[in-house]
N, C-alpha and C positions, 0 to 999 in steps of 0.2 A: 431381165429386171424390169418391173414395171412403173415408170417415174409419172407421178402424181402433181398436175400442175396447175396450182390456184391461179385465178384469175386476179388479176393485178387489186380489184379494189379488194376482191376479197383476202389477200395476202395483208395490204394494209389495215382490215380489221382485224387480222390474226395478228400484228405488231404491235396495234394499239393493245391490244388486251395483256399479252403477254408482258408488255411494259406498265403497265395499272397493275397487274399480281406483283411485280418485281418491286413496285413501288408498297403495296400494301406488305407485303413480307416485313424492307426494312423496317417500316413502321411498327412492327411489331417488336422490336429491338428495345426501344424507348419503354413498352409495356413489361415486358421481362425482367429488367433491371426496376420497376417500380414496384416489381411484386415483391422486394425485400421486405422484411426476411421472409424467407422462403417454408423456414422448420425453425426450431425452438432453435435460440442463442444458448453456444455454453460458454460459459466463465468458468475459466480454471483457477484454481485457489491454488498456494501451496501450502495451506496450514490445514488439521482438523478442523471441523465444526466445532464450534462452543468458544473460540479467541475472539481478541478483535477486529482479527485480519477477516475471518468471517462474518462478522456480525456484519462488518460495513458491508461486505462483497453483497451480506443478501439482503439488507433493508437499502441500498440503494439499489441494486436490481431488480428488485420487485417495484420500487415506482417506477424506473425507466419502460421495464413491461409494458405500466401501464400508459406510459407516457406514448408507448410505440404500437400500444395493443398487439401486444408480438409476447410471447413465452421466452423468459431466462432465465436457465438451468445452472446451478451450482454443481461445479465436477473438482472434489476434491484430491489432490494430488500433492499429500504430503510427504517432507523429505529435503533435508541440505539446504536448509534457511531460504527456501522458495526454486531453490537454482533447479530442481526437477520439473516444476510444475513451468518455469519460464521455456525451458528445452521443447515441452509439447507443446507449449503457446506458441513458439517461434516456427515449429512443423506444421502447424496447421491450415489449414488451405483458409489463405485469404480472400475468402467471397463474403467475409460480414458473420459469418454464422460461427464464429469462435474470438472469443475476448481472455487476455489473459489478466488476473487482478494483482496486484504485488503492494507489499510494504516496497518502497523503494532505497528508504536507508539498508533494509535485509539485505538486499542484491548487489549496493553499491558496496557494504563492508566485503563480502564474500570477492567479489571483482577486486577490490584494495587486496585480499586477502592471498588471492593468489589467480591468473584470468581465468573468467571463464570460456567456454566456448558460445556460449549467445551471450549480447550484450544488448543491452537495452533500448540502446538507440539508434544501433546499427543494423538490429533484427526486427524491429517491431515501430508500428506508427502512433507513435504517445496517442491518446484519444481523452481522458480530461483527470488532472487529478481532484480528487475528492472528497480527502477528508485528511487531518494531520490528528495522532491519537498519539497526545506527550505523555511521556512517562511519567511516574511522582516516583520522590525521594521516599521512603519508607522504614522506620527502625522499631522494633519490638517496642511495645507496651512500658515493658522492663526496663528502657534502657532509660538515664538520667539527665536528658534533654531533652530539651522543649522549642530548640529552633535549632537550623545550619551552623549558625554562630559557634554554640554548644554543643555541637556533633565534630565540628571543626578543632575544637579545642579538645575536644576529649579523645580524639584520632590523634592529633599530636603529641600529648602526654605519653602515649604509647606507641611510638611508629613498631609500625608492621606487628603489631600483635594482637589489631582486629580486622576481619573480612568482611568481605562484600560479595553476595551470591547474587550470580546470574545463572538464564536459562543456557547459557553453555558458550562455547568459547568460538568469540567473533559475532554475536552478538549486539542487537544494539545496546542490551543492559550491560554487558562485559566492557563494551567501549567509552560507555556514559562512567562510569568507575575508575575506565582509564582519565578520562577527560577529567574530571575531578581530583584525580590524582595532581594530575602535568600543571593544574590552574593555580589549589592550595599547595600543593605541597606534602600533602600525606599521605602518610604512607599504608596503605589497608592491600591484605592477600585478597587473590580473584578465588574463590569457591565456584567454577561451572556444575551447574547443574542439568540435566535432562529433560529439564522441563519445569515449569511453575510450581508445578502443585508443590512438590518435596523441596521446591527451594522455599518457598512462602512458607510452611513447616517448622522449617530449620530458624527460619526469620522470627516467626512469635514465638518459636522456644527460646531464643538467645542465643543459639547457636551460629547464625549471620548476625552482623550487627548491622546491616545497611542495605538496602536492595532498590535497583532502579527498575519498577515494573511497570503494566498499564493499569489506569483506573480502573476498569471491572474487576481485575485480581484482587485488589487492596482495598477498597473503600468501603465492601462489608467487613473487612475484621476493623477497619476502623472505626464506623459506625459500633462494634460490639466491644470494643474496647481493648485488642487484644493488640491495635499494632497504632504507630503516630504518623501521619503524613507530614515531613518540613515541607516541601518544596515541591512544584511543577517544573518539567523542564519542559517550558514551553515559554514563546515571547509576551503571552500574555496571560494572565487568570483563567481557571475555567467555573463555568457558570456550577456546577456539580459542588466546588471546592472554591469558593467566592471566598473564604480568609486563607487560605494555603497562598503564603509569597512565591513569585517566579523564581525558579534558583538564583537569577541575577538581582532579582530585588531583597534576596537574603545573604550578599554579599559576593556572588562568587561571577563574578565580571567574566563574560566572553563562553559563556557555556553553551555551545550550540548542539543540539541532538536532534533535528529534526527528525519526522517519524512520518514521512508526507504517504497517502493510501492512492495509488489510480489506476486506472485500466487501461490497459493497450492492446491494439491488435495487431495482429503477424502483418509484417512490410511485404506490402504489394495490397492490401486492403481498400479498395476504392475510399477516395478522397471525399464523394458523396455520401459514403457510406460512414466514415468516421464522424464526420458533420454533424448526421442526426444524432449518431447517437450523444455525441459531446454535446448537443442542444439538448435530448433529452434526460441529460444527465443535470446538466444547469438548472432545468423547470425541477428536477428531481429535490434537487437539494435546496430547494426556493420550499418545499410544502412546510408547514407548520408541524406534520405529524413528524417527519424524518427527524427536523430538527430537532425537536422534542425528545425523539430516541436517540441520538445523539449527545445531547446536553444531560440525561439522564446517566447514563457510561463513560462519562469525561471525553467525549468525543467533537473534535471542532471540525463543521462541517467548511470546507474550504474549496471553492471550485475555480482550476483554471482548465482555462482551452488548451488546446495542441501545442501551441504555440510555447505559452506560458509554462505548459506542463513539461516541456521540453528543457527548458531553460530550469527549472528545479529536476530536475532529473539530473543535468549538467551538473550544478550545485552540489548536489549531493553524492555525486561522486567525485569532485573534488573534495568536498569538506572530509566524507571519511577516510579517503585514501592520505590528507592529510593526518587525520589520529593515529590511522593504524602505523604509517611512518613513524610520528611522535615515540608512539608507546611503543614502539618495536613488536607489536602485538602479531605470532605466527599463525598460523592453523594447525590443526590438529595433524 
């Protein structure tokens, strides 16, 4: 064997160099993590296109883009009041380049309703909520009221021989029905249905007498004359429906139904990385244009942090597993 033997100063510039490369590598560590994101962001939905759960997921996504100059992709994954699309969010490799978006009242009933296997705050790192999209009260054209008061009264003349349809059962329309129930006192059958379209149908023909939906579904047959908005269940007015009373300012004390919208990403997600984007989701919902399309669809743009978004996340899984108790409401 033939053994190869530097000379001492030359050994120490072979040490020095090799300890400068070793130093320049780490440094490249810091560069790598800055190059986020890397590939387009996707957001998982768990509803079709064309709801409100989408509307929000893609006009606040598209300024965060541009907030981040980064690409995010809308990846539709309908199915089980969100509980599908939360499953693939919670599997998703937490390096930033996967967001899941949820109604958050959706997932807290369905968890009340029976567990799931991901949970919300146990699988995933809240990143900022966004938007709360209240329901309105809604009765056909037809019917012989003109506020809550007189919806009220004319439910009680006849317990239980009129109904209330919702998109299906566990729900947040099916629980706001209940909740209304447990507060007046009357008595109205749940009609589930499959879906908006055939329940709002059934609604202007007379065949529902009352439906708790979102404002995009209802505010063109009301504008056409076909159906009456009483009530918002929301803590405050929306600018869309500036004379419709909050249900509690039409008499019905203690109705709480929030309907809070925000994004999360799978636990393990760098804490830098939730950061931006929770900042760029704030600048997001600061523009004049968002809000504009917001306020146009009865949408109230609402932004908390991690933190904040964490503690209503909390909330609303106590409130609803409160109702579905109350009502003794099962699942299918």
């Amino acid at each position: 064997m033939t053994r190869v033997c530097l000379p001492l100063a030359e050994l120490s510039k072979t040490l020095q160099a090799l300890v400068l490369i070793g130093v320049g590598l780490l440094g490249l560590a810091p560069a790598a993590n800055a190059a986020w994101p890397e590939r387009p962001i996707v957001v998982i939905v768990g509803y079709p296109p064309g709801g409100a759960t989408d509307l929000i997921a893609r006009s606040v996504s598209q300024k965060v883009a541009e907030q981040l100059g980064a690409s995010l992709v809308i990846e539709s994954k309908p199915g089980a009041a969100g509980i599908i699309a939360m499953a693939a969010g919670a599997r998703a490799n937490p390096d930033g380049h996967t967001l899941y978006f949820s109604s958050i009242g959706d997932i807290a009933i369905a968890t009340a309703l029976g567990p799931q296997q991901q949970n919300l705050l146990r699988d995933f790192a809240p990143v900022a909520g966004v938007a709360n999209a209240p329901h309105i009260l809604v009765v056909p054209a037809s019917l012989p009221v003109r506020n809550v008061g007189q919806l009220l009264d004319y439910l009680r003349a006849a317990p239980g021989k009129y109904n209330y349809a919702s998109i299906g059962v566990g729900t947040l329309a099916h629980l706001e029905g209940e909740l209304l129930q447990m507060i007046t006192g009357v008595r109205i059958e749940h009609v589930p249905y499959k879906g908006s379209a055939q329940a709002m149908v059934d609604l202007l023909s007379g065949e529902a007498t009352l439906m708790f939906v979102s404002s995009p579904s209802a505010v063109p047959h009301m504008k056409a004359g076909r159906a009456k908005v009483l009530a918002v269940a929301s803590s405050r007015r929306l600018p869309l429906l500036p004379d419709t009373p909050t249900i509690e300012e039409a008499g019905v004390k203690g109705f709480e139904a929030p309907n809070l919208f925000g994004f999360l990403a799978p636990r393990g997600t760098p804490a830098t990385i939730t950061a931006t984007l929770a900042a760029a989701m704030e600048k997001a919902l600061g523009t004049a244009d968002l809000r504009a399309t917001f306020d146009a669809q009865g949408l109230e743009p609402l932004y908390t942090g991690p933190e904040g978004f964490t503690r209503l996340i909390e909330r609303d899984y106590a409130t609803f597993e409160r109702i579905v108790r109350a009502a003794n409401v099962k699942a299918n």
